[in-house]
N, C-alpha and C positions, 0 to 999 in steps of 0.2 A: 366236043361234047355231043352226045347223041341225041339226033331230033326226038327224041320220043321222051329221054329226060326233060330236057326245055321244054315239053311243050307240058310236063308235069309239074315243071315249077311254074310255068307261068297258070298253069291250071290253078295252082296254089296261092298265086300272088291275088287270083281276081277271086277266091274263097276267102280269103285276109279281109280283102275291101270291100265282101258282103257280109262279112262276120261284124263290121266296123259300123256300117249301114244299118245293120239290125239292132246294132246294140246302139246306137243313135238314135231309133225311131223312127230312121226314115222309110221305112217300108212299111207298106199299109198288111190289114190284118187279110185282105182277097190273095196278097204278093206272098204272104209269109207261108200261107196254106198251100199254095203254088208248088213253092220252094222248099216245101219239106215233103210231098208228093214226089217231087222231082228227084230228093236226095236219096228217101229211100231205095229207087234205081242203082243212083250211081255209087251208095255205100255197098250193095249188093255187088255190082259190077268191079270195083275196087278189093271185094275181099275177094270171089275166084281169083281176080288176078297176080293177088299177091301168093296163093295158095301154089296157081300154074308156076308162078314163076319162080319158087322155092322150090317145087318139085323135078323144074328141068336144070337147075344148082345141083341139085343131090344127085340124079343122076346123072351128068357132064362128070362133077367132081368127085361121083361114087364116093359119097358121104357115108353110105348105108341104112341113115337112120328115116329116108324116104322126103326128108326135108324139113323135120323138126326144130335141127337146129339153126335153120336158114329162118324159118321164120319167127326164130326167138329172138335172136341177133338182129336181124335185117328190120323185124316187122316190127317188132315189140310186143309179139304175143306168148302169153305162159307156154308152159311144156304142155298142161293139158288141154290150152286152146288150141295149138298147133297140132297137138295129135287129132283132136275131132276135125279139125279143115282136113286133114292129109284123109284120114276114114271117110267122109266123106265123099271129099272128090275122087278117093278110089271107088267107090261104089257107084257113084254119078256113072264113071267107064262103062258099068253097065246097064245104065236107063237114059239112055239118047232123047227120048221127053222129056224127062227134069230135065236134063241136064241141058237140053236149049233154051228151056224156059230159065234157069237158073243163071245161064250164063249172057241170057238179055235183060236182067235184071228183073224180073218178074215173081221171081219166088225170092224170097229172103236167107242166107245163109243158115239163117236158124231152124226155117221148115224145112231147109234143106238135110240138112242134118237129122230131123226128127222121121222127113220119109228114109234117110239111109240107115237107120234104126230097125224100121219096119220092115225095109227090105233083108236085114239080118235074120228079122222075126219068120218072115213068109220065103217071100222071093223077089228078085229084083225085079223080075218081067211083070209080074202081078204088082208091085205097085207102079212100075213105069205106062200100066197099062189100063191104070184106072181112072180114067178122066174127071170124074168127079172129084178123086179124091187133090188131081193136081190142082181143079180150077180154087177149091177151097182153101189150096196152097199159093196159091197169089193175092187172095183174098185176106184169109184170117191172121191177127196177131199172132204169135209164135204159141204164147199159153196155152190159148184156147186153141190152134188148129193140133197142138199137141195132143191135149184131151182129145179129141177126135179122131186122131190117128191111132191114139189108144184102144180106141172104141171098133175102129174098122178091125183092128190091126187082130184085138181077140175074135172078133167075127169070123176072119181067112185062115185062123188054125186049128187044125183036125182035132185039137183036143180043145179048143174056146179058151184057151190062156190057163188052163189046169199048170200044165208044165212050170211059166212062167211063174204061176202063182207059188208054186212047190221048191222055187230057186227063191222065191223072196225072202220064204220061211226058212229055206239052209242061210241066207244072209243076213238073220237078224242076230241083233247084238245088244247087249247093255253095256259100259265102261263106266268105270266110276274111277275115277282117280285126283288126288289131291294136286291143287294149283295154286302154289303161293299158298295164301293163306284161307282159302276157299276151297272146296270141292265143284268137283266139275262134273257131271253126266252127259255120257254120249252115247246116243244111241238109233237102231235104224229095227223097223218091224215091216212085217207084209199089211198091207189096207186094210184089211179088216180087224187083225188084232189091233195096229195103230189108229182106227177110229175109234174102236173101243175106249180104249184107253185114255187117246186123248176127249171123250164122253164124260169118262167119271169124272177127270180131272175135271175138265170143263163145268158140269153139276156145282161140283163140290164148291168151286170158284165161285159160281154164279151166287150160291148160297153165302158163301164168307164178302160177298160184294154189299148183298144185302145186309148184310150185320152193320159194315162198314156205314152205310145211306144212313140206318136207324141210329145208329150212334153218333151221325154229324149232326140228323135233326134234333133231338134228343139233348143233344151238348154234353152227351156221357164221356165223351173222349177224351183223351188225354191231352190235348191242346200241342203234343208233341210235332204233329205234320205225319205220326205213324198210322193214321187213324183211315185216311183216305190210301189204300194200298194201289199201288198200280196193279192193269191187269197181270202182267209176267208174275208181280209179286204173289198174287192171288193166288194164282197158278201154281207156283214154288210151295204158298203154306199150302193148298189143297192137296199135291202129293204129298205132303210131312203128314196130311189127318190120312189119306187114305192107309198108307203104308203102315202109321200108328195105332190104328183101328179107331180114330177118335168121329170118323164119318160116319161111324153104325157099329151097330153089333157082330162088329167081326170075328167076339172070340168064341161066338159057336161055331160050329164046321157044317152048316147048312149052305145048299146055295142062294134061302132067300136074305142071307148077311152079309149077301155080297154089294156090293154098292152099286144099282142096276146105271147099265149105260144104255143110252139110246143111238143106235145104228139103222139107217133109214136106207134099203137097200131096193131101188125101184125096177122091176124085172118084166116083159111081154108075159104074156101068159103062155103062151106057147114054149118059154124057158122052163115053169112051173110044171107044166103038161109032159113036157118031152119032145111036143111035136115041133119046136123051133128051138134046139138048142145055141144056133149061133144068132138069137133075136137081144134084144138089148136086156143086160143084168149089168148093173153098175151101182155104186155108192154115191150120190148125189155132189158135187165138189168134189170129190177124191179121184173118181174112175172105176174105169172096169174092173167088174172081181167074176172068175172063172162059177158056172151054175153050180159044180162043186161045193163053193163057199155058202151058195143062196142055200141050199139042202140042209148045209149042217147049221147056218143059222137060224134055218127055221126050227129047228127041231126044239128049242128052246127060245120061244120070241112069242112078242103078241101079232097076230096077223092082222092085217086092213087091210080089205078089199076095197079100191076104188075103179070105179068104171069108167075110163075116158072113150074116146071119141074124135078121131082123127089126130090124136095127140090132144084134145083139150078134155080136162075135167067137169064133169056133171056138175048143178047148182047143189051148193049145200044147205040152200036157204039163207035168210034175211032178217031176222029174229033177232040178231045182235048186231052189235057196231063193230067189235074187234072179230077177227078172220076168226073161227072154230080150230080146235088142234086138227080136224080132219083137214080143214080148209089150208093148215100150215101146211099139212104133209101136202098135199096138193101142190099148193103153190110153189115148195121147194122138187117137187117132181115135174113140173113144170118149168119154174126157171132157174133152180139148178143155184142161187144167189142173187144175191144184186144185179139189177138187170143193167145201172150204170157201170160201174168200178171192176164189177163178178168180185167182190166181197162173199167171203161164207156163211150160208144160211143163220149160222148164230147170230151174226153183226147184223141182220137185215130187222126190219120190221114190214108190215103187212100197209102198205098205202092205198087206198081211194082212187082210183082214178078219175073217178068223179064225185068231188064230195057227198060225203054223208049223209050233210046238213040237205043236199038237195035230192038225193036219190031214197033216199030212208032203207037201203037195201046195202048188204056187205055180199054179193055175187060173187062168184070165183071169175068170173069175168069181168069184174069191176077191181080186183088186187093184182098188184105186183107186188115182189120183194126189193127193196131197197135198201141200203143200209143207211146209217144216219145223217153221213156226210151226202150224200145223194137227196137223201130226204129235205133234207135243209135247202139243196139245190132247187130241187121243185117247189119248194113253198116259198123260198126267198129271193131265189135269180132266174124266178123262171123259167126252169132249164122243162122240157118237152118229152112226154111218154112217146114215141112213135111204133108202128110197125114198121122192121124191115125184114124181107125175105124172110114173113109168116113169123117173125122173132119180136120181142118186147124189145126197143132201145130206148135208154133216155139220151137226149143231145141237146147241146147248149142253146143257150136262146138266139132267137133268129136276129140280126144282128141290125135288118132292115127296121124289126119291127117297133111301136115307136113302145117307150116304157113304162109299164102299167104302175097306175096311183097305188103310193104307198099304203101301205095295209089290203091291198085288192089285188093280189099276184095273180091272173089267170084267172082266177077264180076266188070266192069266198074264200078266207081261209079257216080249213074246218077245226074244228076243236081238238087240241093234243091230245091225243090218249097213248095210253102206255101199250108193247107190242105184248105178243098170246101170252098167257099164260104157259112157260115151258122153259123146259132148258135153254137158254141161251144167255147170252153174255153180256153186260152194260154197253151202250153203243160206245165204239171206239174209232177213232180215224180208218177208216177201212183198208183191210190185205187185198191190194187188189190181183187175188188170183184168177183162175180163168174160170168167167163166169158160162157154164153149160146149160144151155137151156134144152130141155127137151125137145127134139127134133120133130114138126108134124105131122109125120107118118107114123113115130108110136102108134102101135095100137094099145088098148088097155094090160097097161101095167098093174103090178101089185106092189105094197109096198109092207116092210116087215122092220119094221123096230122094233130093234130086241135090251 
């Protein structure tokens, strides 16, 4: 047998007896943090080399198909996982930066893959040659350093992701076909018609949620368990009223019958001007959309002007307890979601960072966005607003610290109130997608919900 096998099984014999270890308890919570720090390396190190070593099978044994089926068989991975390693590591061939940093474990397969994306988009050498964009790729979780590569990605071409934009729109689809004894819908759109859309639905839902609240309190319901809908379910009857015209007055042919949706599109001014078309225009949660898209949705949208300052927004004043709608669009142009989970701007609500009861001021410097389950964190386990690297994070509580008398979390606990006044959605376990905050160098954006 060959030493390199054995010393792979025995690699696996002492992952058994750590796997047995942990799940016994015997490893403290400093050892486990260690050791999942650690793994991440060698899960990264482990998948190149499953990938090289599939690829030098295919070509030895002149497979043809570059080593797909070596690593379906061999590895246990699908057809379409195995083609993204093989893309990949052939593009890595041409950026000797990732690709050392990739193959010491320092960047993750996933960001790996999302810069040979980018490199499809631009060029290899352009993004092998942009050091920021690697060190944020040893750093950020795969989600979020996606979104960001997004963001660069339209920034380095000549037309600011127009192109891109114009292949999403040849790619959209609707499918409708029967399944069993249900119908099915499938379907794929470019960002801005699919935030749209999913807007009304969203409204519409928000509105049927509320019916649902007043008729538990109430006791008008049917006592049947149909009364309280999930949100999917919401969601399901809101497209039946949209489609049905039962949301509005759909059967005039105006455009004010149309069911307005709210699209929050935050852009430099210099995008608006002309004098910086490749400055930041993106959809808050969603991503980049080409200044093309910003132009024609302004042309029909309500405009708001807000004026930041290094990346942060002006006060809105202190008059009220809950954030202002201005203060919401702020705060979501600013952090983009939940600043724990990066849940989307619907699911969040508007939190204090320093109670209410003691500040008497709601500052745009005194909110974050959180969504519920977050929220809960901070008011009931302690969990800690922090800055890091000029960003909002929340993070778990310090583990030294000794723990605070019940009903006194931190702080006072301030009085519940319900989130803005606005479209959004009843708090729900949070999607934790990738939460983008606005980066401090923005300069003064605009923002246009339309």
């Amino acid at each position: 047998m060959f030493a390199e096998v054995r010393a792979f099984e025995q690699f696996g014999s002492r992952l058994t007896r750590l796997l047995d270890a942990v799940r016994s308890g015997e490893v403290s919570v400093a050892r486990s943090k260690d050791l999942l720090a650690a793994s991440r390396s060698v899960e990264a190190k482990m998948a190149v080399l499953q990938t090289e070593l599939a690829r030098l099978i295919a070509l030895r044994e002149r497979h043809g198909d570059g080593g797909t089926s070596v690593l379906c068989d061999s590895a246990g991975k699908s057809r379409a996982q195995a083609r993204r390693s093989l893309a990949t590591a052939e593009k890595l061939d041409e950026m000797p930066e990732l690709r050392s940093a990739v193959d010491s474990g320092e960047v993750s397969p996933a960001n790996a893959e999302t810069l040979a994306r980018a490199a499809d988009k631009t060029a290899p050498e352009t993004v092998d040659e942009a050091a920021g964009l690697l060190a944020q790729a040893k750093e950020l979780p795969p989600d979020r350093f996606a979104r960001e590569v997004d963001t660069w990605t339209q920034r380095q071409q000549a037309d600011h992701g127009h192109g891109d934009y114009l292949r999403q729109r040849q790619q959209r689809y609707l499918r409708i076909r029967k399944e069993n004894d249900t119908v099915r819908l499938d379907g794929r759109f470019d960002l801005e018609f699919g935030t749209r859309l999913a807007s009304r639905i969203q409204r519409t839902a928000e509105a049927l949620r509320r019916q649902d609240d007043r008729a538990a309190r109430t006791g008008n319901g049917s006592g049947t368990g149909e009364d309280r809908r999930s949100w999917d379910q919401l969601q399901a009857d809101a497209l039946d009223q949209l489609t049905s015209g039962a949301a509005g007055p759909s059967d005039r042919n105006d455009s004010a019958s149309r069911p307005k949706a709210e699209v929050i599109v935050v852009a430099d001014i210099g995008v608006l001007t002309g004098d910086n078309p490749a400055g930041r225009c993106e959809i808050p949660g969603v991503g980049p959309v080409p200044p093309a898209v910003l132009e024609r949705i302004a042309c029909d949208a309500e405009l708001t002007g807000l004026l930041f300052h290094k990346g942060k927004p002006l006060y809105h004043g202190a008059t009220v307890r809950t954030a202002t709608k201005d203060q919401w669009r702020a705060l979501i142009a600013r952090d983009g979601g939940c600043i724990g989970c990066g849940a989307e701007p619907r699911r969040c609500q508007a939190h204090h960072t320093v109670p209410y009861a003691q500040s008497r001021r709601t500052d745009i410097n005194q909110l974050v966005l959180v969504c519920w389950r977050c929220h809960h964190n901070i008011h009931d386990h302690n969990w800690r607003i922090t800055l890091r690297d000029g960003r909002r994070v929340l993070e778990p509580p310090d583990p030294l610290a000794p723990p605070a008398p019940a009903g006194n979390r931190n702080h006072p606990r301030p009085e519940r109130h319900p989130p803005p006044s606005r479209n959004r959605a009843a708090p729900d376990p949070p999607n934790p997608r990738t939460c983008h905050p606005t980066p401090e160098h923005q300069q003064t954006p605009a923002l246009f919900p339309t």
